[in-house]
N, C-alpha and C positions, 0 to 999 in steps of 0.2 A: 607381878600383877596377879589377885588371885581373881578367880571366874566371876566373869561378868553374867549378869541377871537378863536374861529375854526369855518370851515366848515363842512356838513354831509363827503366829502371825507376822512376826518382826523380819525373819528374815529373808523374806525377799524383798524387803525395803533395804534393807541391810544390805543385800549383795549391791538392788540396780544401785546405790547410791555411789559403789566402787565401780559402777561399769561393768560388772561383773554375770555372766552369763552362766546359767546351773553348773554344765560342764565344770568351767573353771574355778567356781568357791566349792563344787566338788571335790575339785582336786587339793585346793587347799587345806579343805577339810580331814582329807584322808578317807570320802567316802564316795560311792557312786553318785552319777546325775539321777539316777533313777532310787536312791535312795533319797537325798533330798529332795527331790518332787513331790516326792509320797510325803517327805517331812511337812514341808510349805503344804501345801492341801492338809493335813491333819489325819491321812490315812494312814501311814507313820507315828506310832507315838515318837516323841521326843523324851526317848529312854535315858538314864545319867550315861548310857555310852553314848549314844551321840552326841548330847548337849555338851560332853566333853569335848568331845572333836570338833564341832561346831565352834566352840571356845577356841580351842586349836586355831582352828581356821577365820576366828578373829583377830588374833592375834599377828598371825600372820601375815592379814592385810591392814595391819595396823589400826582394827576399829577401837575407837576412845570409849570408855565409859561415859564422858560428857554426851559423846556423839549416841550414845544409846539410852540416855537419858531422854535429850531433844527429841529424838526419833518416839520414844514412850509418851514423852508430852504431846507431841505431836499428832499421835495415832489417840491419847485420849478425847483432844480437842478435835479429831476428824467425828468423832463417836461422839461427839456431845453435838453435834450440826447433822447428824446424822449421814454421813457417808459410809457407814458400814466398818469394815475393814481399811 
Protein backbone atom coordinates (compact mmCIF):
# COMPACT_ATOMS: atom_id res chain seq x y z
CA UNK A 1 0.00 0.00 0.00
CA UNK A 2 1.71 3.10 -0.85
CA UNK A 3 1.12 6.54 1.35
CA UNK A 4 -2.07 7.52 1.77
CA UNK A 5 -2.89 11.42 1.22
CA UNK A 6 -4.23 13.77 4.39
CA UNK A 7 -3.94 16.92 5.87
CA UNK A 8 -2.73 17.79 9.78
CA UNK A 9 -6.76 18.82 10.12
CA UNK A 10 -7.80 15.03 9.43
CA UNK A 11 -6.25 13.47 11.94
CA UNK A 12 -7.95 13.83 14.94
CA UNK A 13 -11.01 12.60 13.21
CA UNK A 14 -8.84 9.96 12.02
CA UNK A 15 -7.65 8.82 15.58
CA UNK A 16 -11.43 9.52 17.58
CA UNK A 17 -12.84 7.43 14.79
CA UNK A 18 -10.49 4.21 16.16
CA UNK A 19 -11.21 5.22 19.74
CA UNK A 20 -8.09 6.37 19.77
CA UNK A 21 -6.65 8.79 22.43
CA UNK A 22 -3.15 11.20 21.43
CA UNK A 23 -1.10 9.07 23.74
CA UNK A 24 -1.83 5.81 21.88
CA UNK A 25 -1.89 6.77 17.84
CA UNK A 26 1.25 8.38 19.30
CA UNK A 27 2.51 5.44 20.04
CA UNK A 28 1.45 3.91 16.93
CA UNK A 29 3.00 6.46 15.17
CA UNK A 30 6.26 6.19 16.52
CA UNK A 31 6.12 9.75 17.95
CA UNK A 32 5.34 11.61 21.12
CA UNK A 33 1.74 12.82 22.51
CA UNK A 34 3.16 15.99 22.55
CA UNK A 35 4.49 16.02 19.18
CA UNK A 36 1.15 15.12 17.67
CA UNK A 37 -0.77 17.79 19.49
CA UNK A 38 1.38 20.38 18.20
CA UNK A 39 0.68 18.40 14.86
CA UNK A 40 -3.31 18.46 15.13
CA UNK A 41 -3.17 22.24 16.14
CA UNK A 42 -0.86 23.26 13.13
CA UNK A 43 1.84 24.49 15.52
CA UNK A 44 3.78 21.42 14.09
CA UNK A 45 4.42 21.50 10.60
CA UNK A 46 3.48 18.16 9.17
CA UNK A 47 7.13 17.58 7.91
CA UNK A 48 7.64 14.27 5.12
CA UNK A 49 9.11 12.95 8.51
CA UNK A 50 6.07 12.84 10.19
CA UNK A 51 3.53 12.52 7.55
CA UNK A 52 5.61 9.22 7.23
CA UNK A 53 5.12 8.03 10.57
CA UNK A 54 1.74 9.29 10.62
CA UNK A 55 1.36 6.92 7.58
CA UNK A 56 3.17 4.38 9.69
CA UNK A 57 0.64 4.65 12.16
CA UNK A 58 -2.20 4.35 9.75
CA UNK A 59 -1.36 1.60 8.72
CA UNK A 60 -1.05 0.04 11.69
CA UNK A 61 -4.54 0.72 12.81
CA UNK A 62 -5.57 -0.39 9.66
CA UNK A 63 -7.01 3.06 8.27
CA UNK A 64 -8.56 2.36 4.61
CA UNK A 65 -7.93 4.71 1.88
CA UNK A 66 -11.86 4.46 1.29
CA UNK A 67 -12.18 5.49 4.92
CA UNK A 68 -10.05 8.64 4.23
CA UNK A 69 -11.48 9.43 1.41
CA UNK A 70 -15.16 9.64 3.21
CA UNK A 71 -13.66 11.37 6.02
CA UNK A 72 -12.24 14.19 3.16
CA UNK A 73 -15.66 14.27 1.65
CA UNK A 74 -17.01 14.51 4.78
CA UNK A 75 -14.92 17.49 6.25
CA UNK A 76 -15.56 19.19 2.57
CA UNK A 77 -19.43 18.98 3.07
CA UNK A 78 -18.96 20.17 6.93
CA UNK A 79 -17.13 23.43 5.14
CA UNK A 80 -19.60 24.00 2.53
CA UNK A 81 -22.62 24.27 5.85
CA UNK A 82 -20.18 25.96 7.40
CA UNK A 83 -18.99 24.27 10.59
CA UNK A 84 -15.48 25.24 10.22
CA UNK A 85 -13.15 22.39 10.68
Amino acid sequence: MSGQKFDYTLIPHIRRSRNLNQEDFADKCGISRSTLAGIESGSIPLTPLYYGKINDGLRRIRYSQFELDALKKMQIYRKRLGYGK
